[in-house]
N, C-alpha and C positions, 0 to 999 in steps of 0.2 A: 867917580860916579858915572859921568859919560863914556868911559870904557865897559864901565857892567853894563851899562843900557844898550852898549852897542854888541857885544858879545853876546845879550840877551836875544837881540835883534835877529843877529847874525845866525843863532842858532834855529829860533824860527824857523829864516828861509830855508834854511840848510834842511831841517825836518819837512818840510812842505817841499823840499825838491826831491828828497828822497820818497815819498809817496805818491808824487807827480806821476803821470803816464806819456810820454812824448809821442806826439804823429811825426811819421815821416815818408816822405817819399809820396805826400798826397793822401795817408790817412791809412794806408795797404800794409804798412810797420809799422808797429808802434814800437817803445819801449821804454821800461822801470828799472828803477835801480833797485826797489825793495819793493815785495810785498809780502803780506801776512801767512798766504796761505800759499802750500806748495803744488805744483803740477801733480806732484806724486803723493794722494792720501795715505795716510797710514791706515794698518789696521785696529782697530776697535778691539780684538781679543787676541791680537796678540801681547802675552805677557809683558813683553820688555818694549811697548810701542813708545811713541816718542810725545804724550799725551800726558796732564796735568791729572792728579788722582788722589784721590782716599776711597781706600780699598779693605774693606772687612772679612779677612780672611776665615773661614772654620774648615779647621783641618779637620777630613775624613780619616785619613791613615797619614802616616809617614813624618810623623813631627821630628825635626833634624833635630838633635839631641847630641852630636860628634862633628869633630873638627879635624879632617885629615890630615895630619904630617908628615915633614921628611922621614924618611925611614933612618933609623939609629942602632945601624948593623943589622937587622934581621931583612933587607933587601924589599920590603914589603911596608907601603903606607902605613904610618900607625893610627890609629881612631882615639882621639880626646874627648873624654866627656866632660860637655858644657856646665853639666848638674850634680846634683852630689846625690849617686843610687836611684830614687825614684821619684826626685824631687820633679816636681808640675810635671808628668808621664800623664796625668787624667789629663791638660788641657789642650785647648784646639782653637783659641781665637787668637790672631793676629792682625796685624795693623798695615795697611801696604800704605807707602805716600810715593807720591811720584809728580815731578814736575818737568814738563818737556813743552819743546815747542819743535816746526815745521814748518820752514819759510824758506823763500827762494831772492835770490840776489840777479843783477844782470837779466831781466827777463826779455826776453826779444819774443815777440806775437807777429803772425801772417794774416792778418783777416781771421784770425778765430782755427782757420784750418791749420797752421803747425806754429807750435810756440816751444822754447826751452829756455833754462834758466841754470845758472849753479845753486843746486839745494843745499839745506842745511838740517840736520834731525838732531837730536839732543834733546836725553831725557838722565836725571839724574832717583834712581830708584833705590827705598831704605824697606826693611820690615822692621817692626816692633814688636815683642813679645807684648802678647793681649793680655796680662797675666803678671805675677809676681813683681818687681820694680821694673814693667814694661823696657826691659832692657834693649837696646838695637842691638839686631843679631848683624847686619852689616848692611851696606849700599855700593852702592854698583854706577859704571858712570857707563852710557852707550852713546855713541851719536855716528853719524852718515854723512858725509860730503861728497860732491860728484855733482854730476850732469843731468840735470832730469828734461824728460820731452814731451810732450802734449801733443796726441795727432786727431782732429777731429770733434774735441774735446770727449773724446771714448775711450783713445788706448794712450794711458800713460807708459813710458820706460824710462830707468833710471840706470845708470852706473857710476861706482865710484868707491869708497873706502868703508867701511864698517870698520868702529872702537869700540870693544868688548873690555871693560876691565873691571874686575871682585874688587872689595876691599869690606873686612870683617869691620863690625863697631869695636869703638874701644869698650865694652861692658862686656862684648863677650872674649876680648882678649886678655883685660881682667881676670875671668875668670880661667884661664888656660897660662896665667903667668908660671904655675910653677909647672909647666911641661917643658922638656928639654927639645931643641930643635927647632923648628919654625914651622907657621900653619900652611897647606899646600892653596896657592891662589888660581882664579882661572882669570887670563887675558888672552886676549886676541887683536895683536895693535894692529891694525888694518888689515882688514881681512877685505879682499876682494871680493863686491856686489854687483850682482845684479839683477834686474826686478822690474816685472812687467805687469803692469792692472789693466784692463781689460772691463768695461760698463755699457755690454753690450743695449741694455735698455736700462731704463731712468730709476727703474728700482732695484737692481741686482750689479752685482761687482764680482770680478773673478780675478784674484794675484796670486803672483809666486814667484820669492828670490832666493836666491841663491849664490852661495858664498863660501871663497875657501883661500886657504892662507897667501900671504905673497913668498916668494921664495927668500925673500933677505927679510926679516922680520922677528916679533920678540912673542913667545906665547909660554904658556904655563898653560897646566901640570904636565910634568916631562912625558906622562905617557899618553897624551895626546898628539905630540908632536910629529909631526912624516920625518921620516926620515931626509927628504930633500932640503928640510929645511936650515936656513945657514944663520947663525948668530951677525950680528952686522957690525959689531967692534971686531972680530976675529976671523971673521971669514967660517969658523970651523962649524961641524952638524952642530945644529941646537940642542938635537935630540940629545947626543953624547955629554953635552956641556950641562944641560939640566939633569938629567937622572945622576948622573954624579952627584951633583948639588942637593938634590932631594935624596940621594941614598939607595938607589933601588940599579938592578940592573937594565941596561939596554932593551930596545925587543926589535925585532926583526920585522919591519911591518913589511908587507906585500905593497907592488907597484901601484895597485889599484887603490890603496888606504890615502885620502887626501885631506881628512879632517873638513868631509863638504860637511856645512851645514843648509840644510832647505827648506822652505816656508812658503805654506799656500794655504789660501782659504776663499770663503764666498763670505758677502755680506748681501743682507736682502732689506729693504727699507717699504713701506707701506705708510702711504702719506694719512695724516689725519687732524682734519682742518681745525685751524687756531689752537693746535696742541704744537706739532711736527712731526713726529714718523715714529712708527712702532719699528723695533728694530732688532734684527738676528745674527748672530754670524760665528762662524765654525773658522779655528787655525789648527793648523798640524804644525810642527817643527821634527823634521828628523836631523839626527847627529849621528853623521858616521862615528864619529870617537866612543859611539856607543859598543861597537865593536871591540873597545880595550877592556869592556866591562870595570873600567876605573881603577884598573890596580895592574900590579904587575905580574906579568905572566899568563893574562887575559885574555890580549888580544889575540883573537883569529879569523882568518878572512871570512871566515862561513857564518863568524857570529852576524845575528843582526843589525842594522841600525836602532837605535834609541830614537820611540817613536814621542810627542807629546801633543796630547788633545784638550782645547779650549770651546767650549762652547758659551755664547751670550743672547742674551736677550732683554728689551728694556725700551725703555722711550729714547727717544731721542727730538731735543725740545727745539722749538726753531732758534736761528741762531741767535745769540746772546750777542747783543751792540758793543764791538771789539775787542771781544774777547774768545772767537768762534762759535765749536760745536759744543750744546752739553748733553751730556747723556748719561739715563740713570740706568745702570745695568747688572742682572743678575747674571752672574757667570758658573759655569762649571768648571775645573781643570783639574788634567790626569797626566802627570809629565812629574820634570824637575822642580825642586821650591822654588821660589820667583827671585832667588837671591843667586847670582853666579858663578858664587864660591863654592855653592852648597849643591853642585852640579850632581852629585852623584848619592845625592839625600830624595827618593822617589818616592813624589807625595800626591794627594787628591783631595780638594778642599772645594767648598762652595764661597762664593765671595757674592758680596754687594755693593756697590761704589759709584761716587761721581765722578765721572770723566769729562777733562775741559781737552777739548784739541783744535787745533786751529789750521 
């Protein structure tokens, strides 16, 4: 018994050291070994932010209804349908759930004027069919580690790793059991970020990251892949080792093709007393891999980037007693489904949802 009391104990201090803030050198450093919230905010309307959520989707257009596979001799993705002919084609609601956090480790602060920290982002994101045995159509795991830095308390910048990885629900691989072959995934095991926010004044915010593969690294679907890129068991191109694997032939990308993906937006807040802030904000995401138009034989340097647009708006209430930001908001989006497997399924839906971020 007086070991649980003292382990009890023990833990205590250990929690209260870790939320602690240390002076040093006269009061001019300080430093944390944890806290809540990071140097570097996330965005609000970005799809895949690192943000707590239930998310009411209604699809405009483009309900993903196919599951792209290895190719099986014809050199060319095959498309699986999840449905049988025309089954739920009328419906359009779906379910987003999304749980993430944003907090930083090792914080070191100057007097307020320059502070950094190691971040941590992670958000694990599911859709639901709104509709028939609300099946999950799949979830997706993202998160950021790296260096973030505070100057001013105005201009944040971060650098460090982005983890992109698909992964389909078991309901809808059920229903694709009798397809020969295996479903095509998208991953991005660290992708190199970096990211800059900018709050020139106390109601407006301006960011943009940016981000592209490391050269020894693992990514899916093969025709995404640069050519530079090296498998890291074998040394050998990735590219050549996956299109085999999924069936389809090589392509020839141009020097200039690097799978950047990049992201920028504005957020604008308008204070309103003993509510919090009425609140706005516009993201872009473009993907060079838009370039391969998703299949093979696609890609060419003159194609475009694959552009996607998010727009929101909503309250945003004062902060919630430690638990952060919450915010109620109506969104618009015109881009990819919110699922990261289903990369190359081009939808537009109106959503409304609660978001917790911290």
């Amino acid at each position: 018994m007086k070991r649980i009391i003292l382990i009890f104990c023990l833990g205590i201090v250990l929690c209260a050291s870790a939320f602690a803030t240390y002076d040093l050198f006269g009061g001019s450093l300080s430093f944390s070994w944890f806290d809540g919230e990071s140097l570097y905010p996330e965005a609000a309307a970005y799809p895949f932010s690192s943000s707590s959520a239930l998310h009411i989707l209604l699809l405009q257009e483009g309900q993903p209804r196919t599951v792209k596979y290895g190719g099986t001799g014809s050199g060319e993705y095959d498309d699986m349908s999840i449905y049988h002919s025309g089954q739920y084609a009328d419906e359009t609601m779906y379910l987003q759930l999304k749980t993430g956090l944003n907090i930083g480790f090792l914080r070191f602060s100057y007097k307020h004027i320059a502070e950094t920290e190691l971040g941590f982002q992670g958000s694990l994101n599911t859709v639901f069919q709104g509709f028939g045995g609300a099946d999950n159509l799949g979830f997706d795991g993202v998160f950021f580690f790296g260096l973030n830095t505070r100057i001013f308390e105005r201009v944040s910048m971060r650098v460090g790793y982005r983890h992109y990885s698909g992964h389909y629900g078991d309901e809808t691989l059920l229903k694709l059991s009798a397809s020969a072959g295996y479903p095509i995934e998208y991953t991005r095991d660290n992708n190199l970020l970096f990211g800059i926010s900018v709050r020139p004044i106390s109601w407006a915010r301006m960011y943009a990251d940016a981000s592209l593969p490391m050269t020894n690294t693992w990514m899916h679907p093969a025709i995404h892949i640069p050519s530079w890129v090296i498998k890291r068991t074998n040394g050998q191109p990735l590219h050549t080792v996956e299109a085999g694997n999924e069936g389809i032939p090589t392509t020839a990308f141009d020097e200039s093709y690097k799978a950047w993906i990049l992201n920028f937006g504005a957020e604008f807040r308008y204070p309103v007393r003993k509510l919090g802030s009425l609140f706005a904000g516009i993201d872009v995401i473009s993907h060079q891999d838009g370039q391969t138009l998703h299949r093979s034989g696609g890609y060419d340097p003159g194609n475009p980037w694959e552009f996607e647009y998010t727009v929101a708006a909503g309250i945003e209430f004062e902060e919630v007693s430690g638990l952060g930001d919450a915010k109620l908001l109506v969104q618009y989006h015109d881009g990819r489904f919110p699922l990261l497997n289903f990369f190359y399924h081009r939808s537009s839906y109106f959503g409304v949802g609660f978001f917790l971020s911290t």
